[in-house]
ChimeraX commands (.cxc) that place a marker at each C-alpha (Angstrom):
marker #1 position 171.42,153.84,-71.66 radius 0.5
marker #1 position 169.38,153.85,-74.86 radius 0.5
marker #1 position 170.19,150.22,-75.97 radius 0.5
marker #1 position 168.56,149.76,-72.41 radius 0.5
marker #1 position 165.19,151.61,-73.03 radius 0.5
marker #1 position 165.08,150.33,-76.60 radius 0.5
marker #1 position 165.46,146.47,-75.35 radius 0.5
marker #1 position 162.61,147.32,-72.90 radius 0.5
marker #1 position 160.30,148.91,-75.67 radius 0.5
marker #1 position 161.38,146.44,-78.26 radius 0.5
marker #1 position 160.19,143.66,-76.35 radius 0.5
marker #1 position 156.92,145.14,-75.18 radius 0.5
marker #1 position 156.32,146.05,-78.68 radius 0.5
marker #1 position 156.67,142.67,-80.24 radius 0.5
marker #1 position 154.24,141.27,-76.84 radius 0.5
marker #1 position 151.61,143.44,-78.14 radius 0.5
marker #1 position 152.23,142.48,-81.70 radius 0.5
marker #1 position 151.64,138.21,-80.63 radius 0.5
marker #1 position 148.86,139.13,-78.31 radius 0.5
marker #1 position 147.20,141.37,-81.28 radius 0.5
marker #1 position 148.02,139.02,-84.01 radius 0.5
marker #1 position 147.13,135.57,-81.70 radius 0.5
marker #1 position 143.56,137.53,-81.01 radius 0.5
marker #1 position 143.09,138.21,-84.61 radius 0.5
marker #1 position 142.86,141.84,-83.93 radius 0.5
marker #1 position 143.03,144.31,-86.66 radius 0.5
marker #1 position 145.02,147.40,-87.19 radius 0.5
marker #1 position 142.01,149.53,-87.45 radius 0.5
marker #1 position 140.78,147.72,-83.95 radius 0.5
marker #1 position 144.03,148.17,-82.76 radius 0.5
marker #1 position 143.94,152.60,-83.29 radius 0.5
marker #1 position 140.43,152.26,-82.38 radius 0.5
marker #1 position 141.38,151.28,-78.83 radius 0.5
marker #1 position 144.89,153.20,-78.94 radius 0.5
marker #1 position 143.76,156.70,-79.59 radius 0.5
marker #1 position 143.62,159.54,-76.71 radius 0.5
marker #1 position 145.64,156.97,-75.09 radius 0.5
marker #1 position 148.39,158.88,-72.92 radius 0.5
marker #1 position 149.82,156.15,-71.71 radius 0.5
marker #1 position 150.63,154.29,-75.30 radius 0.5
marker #1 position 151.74,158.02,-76.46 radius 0.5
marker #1 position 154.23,157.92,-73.42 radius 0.5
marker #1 position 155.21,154.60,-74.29 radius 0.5
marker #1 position 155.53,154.99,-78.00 radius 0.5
marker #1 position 157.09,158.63,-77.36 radius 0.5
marker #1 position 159.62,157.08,-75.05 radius 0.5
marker #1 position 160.27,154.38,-78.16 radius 0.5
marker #1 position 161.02,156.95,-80.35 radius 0.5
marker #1 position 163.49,159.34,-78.34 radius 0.5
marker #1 position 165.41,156.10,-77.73 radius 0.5
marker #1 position 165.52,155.22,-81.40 radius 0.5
marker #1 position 166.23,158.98,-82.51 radius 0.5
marker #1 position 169.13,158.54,-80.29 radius 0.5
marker #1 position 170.32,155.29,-80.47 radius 0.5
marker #1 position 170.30,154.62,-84.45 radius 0.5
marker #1 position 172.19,157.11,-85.24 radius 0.5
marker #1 position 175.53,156.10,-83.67 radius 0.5
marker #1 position 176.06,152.82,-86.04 radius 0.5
marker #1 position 175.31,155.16,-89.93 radius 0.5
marker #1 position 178.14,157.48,-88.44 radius 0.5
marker #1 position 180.59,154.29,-87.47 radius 0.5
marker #1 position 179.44,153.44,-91.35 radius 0.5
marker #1 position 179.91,156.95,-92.55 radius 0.5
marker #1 position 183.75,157.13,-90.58 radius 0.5
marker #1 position 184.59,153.58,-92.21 radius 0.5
marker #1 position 183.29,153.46,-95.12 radius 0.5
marker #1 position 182.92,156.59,-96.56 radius 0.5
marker #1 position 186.18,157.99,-94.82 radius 0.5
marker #1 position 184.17,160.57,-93.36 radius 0.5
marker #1 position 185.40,163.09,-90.59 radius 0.5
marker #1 position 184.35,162.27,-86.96 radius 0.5
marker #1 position 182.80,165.95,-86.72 radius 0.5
marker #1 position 180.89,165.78,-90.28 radius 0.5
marker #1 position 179.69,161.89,-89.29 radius 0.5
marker #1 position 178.08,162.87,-86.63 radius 0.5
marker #1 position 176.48,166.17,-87.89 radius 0.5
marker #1 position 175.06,163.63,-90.62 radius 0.5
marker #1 position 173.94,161.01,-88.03 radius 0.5
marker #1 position 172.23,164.02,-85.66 radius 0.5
marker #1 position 169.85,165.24,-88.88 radius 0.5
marker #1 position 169.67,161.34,-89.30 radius 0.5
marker #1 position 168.28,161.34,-85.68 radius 0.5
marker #1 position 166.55,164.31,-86.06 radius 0.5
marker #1 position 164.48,163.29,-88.86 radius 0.5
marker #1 position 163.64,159.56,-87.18 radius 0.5
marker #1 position 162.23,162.27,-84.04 radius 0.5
marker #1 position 159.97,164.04,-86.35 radius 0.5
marker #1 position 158.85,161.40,-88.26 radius 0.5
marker #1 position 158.19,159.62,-85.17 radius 0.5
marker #1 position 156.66,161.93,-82.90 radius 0.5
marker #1 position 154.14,162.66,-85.47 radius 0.5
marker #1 position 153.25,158.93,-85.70 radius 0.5
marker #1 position 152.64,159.33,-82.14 radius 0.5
marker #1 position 151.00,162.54,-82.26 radius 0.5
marker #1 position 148.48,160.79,-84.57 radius 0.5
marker #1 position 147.58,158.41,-81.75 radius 0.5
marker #1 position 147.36,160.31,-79.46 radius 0.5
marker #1 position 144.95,163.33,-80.49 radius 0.5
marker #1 position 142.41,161.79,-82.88 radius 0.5
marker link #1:1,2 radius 0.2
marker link #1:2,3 radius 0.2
marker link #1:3,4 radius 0.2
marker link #1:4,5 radius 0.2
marker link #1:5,6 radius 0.2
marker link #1:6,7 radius 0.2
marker link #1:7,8 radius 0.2
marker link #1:8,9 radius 0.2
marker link #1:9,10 radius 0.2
marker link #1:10,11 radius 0.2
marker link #1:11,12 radius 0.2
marker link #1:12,13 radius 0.2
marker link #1:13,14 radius 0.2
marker link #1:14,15 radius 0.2
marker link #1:15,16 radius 0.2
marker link #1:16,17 radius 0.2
marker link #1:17,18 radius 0.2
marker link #1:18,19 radius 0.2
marker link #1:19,20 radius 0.2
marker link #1:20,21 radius 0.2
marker link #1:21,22 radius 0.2
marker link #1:22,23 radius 0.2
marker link #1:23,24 radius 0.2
marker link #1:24,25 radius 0.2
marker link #1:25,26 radius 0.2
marker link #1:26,27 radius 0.2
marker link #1:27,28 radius 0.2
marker link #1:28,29 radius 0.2
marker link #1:29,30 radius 0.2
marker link #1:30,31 radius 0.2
marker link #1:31,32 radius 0.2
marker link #1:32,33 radius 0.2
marker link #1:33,34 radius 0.2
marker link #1:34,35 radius 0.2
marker link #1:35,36 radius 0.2
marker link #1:36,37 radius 0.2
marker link #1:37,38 radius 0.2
marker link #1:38,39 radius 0.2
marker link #1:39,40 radius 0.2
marker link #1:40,41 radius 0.2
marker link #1:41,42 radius 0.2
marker link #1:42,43 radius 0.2
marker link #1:43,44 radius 0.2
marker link #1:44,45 radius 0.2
marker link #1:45,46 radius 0.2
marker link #1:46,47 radius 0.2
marker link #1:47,48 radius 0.2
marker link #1:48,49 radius 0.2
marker link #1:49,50 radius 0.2
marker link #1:50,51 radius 0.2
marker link #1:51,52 radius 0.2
marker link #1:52,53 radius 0.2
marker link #1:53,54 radius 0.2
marker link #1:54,55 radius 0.2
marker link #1:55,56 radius 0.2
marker link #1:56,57 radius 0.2
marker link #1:57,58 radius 0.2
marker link #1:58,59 radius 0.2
marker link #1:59,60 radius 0.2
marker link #1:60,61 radius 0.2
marker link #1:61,62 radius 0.2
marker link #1:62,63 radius 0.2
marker link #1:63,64 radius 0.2
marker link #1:64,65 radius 0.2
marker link #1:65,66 radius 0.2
marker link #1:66,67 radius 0.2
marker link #1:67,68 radius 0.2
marker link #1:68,69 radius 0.2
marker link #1:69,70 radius 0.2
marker link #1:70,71 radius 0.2
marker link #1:71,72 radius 0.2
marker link #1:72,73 radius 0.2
marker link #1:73,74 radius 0.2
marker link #1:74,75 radius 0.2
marker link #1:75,76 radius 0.2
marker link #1:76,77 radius 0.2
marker link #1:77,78 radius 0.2
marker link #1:78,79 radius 0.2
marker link #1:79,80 radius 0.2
marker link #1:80,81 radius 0.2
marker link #1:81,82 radius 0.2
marker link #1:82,83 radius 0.2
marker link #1:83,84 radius 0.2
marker link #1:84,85 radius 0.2
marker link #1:85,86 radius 0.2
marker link #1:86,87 radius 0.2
marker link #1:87,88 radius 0.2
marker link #1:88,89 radius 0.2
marker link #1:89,90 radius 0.2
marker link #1:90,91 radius 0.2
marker link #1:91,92 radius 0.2
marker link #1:92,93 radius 0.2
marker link #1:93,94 radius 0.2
marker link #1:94,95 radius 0.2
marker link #1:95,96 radius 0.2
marker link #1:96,97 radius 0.2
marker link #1:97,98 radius 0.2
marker link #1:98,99 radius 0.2
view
């Protein structure tokens, strides 16, 4: 189910990186526009849960192989993994949202 929302949001995000970077428009320009926004904060937001629970699964398949880490430890390591790709995220949103 995340791979799903992440496709969706992937793609989206790199349409609004060609249209921005085809109309010469500049970062600055770009938060100018963006900020209060609720609906790119829902968008964005949405983006990062999916990431926060997505990426984690492959560094604990890592972790289990490669390190010959437990299964319970793996994923303890992968959920502060997640964790900290939430925080770091919803604050990037948080910034867009309330100027």
């Amino acid at each position: 189910m995340s791979a799903m929302v992440l496709a969706v949001c992937v793609l989206a995000h790199l349409a609004l990186i060609v249209y921005a970077t085809r109309q010469g428009i500049t970062a600055e320009h770009i938060l100018g526009r963006t900020r209060g926004s609720w609906s790119f904060g829902l968008f964005y937001g949405t983006f990062v849960v999916a990431c926060a629970v997505h990426v984690p699964i492959g560094p604990s398949a890592i972790a289990r192989e490669w390190l010959g880490w437990s299964k319970k430890f793996s994923w303890n390591a992968a959920r502060v993994f997640g964790l900290i790709i939430l925080v770091m995220g919803g604050r990037a949103v948080v910034a867009v949202i309330f100027p």
